[in-house]
C-alpha positions in Angstrom: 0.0 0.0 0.0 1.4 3.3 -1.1 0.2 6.7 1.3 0.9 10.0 0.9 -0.2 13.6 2.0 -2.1 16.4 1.2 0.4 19.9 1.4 -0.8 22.5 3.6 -3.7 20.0 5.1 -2.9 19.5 9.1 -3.0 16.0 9.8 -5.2 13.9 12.4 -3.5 13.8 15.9 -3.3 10.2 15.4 -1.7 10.3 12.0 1.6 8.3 13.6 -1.1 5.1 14.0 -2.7 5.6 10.8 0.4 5.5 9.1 1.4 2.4 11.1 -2.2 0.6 10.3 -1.6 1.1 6.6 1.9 0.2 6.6 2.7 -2.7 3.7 1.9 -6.3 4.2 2.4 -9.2 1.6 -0.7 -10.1 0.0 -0.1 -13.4 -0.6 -2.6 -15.4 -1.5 -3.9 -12.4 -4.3 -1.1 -11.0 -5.2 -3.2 -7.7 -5.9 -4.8 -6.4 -9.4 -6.1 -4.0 -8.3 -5.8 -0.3 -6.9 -8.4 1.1 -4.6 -7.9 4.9 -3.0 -9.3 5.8 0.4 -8.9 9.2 1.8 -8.7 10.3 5.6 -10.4 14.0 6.5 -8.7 16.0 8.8 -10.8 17.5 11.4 -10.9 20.6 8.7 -13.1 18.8 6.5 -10.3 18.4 3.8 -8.6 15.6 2.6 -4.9 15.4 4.4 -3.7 11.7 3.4 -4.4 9.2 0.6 -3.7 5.3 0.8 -3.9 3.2 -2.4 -4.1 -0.6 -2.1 -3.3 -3.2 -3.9 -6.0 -5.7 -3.8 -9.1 -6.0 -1.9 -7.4 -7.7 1.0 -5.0 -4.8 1.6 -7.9 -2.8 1.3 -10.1 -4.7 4.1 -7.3 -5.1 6.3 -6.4 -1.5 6.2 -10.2 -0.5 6.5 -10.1 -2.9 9.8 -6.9 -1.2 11.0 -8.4 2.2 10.5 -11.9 1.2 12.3 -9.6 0.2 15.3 -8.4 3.5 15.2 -11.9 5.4 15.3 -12.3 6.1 11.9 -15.1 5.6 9.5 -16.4 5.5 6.5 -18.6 8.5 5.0 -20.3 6.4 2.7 -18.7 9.2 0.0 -16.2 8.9 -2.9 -14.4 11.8 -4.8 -12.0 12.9 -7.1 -9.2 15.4 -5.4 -5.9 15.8 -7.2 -6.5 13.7 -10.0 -7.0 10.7 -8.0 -10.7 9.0 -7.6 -11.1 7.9 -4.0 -12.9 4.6 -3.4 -13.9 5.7 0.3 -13.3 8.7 2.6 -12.4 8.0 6.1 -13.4 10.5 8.9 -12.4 10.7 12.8 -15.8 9.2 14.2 -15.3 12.0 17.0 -15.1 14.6 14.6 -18.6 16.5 13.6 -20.4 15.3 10.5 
């Protein structure tokens, strides 16, 4: 799984986890073939960090990691930057 940041976006306070819950895992079994972009919302509203995975089981096991961590899904895709974004990811605490 590739991640990267949004410039000029603050980041969650938690960013150090998130980043450690999407680190890279062999997908062994699939071997990947496909991409699929999530986004994370900083408490802002905009978009601070993007994760592509390789394969729907990267993609589950980082949408587990990231539910351990509070996050949710909006139930919203986008396009920002160029990039379409499967699912958006949102602090649960944050406000809606």
């Amino acid at each position: 799984m590739h991640t990267w940041v949004i410039d000029q976006v603050p980041p969650l306070p938690n960013d150090p986890l998130i980043v450690q819950a999407l680190r890279p895992e062999a997908d062994l079994l699939t071997g990947g073939g496909i991409a699929l972009n999530l986004g994370i919302l900083a408490r802002n509203g905009q978009i601070y960090r993007i994760a592509r995975a390789f394969g729907l089981d990267d993609y589950n096991r980082a949408a587990d990691a990231l539910a351990r961590l509070g996050l949710v899904p909006t139930g919203r895709s986008l396009r920002l930057h160029g990039v379409s974004l499967d699912e958006v990811y949102m602090d649960q605490a944050a406000p809606r």
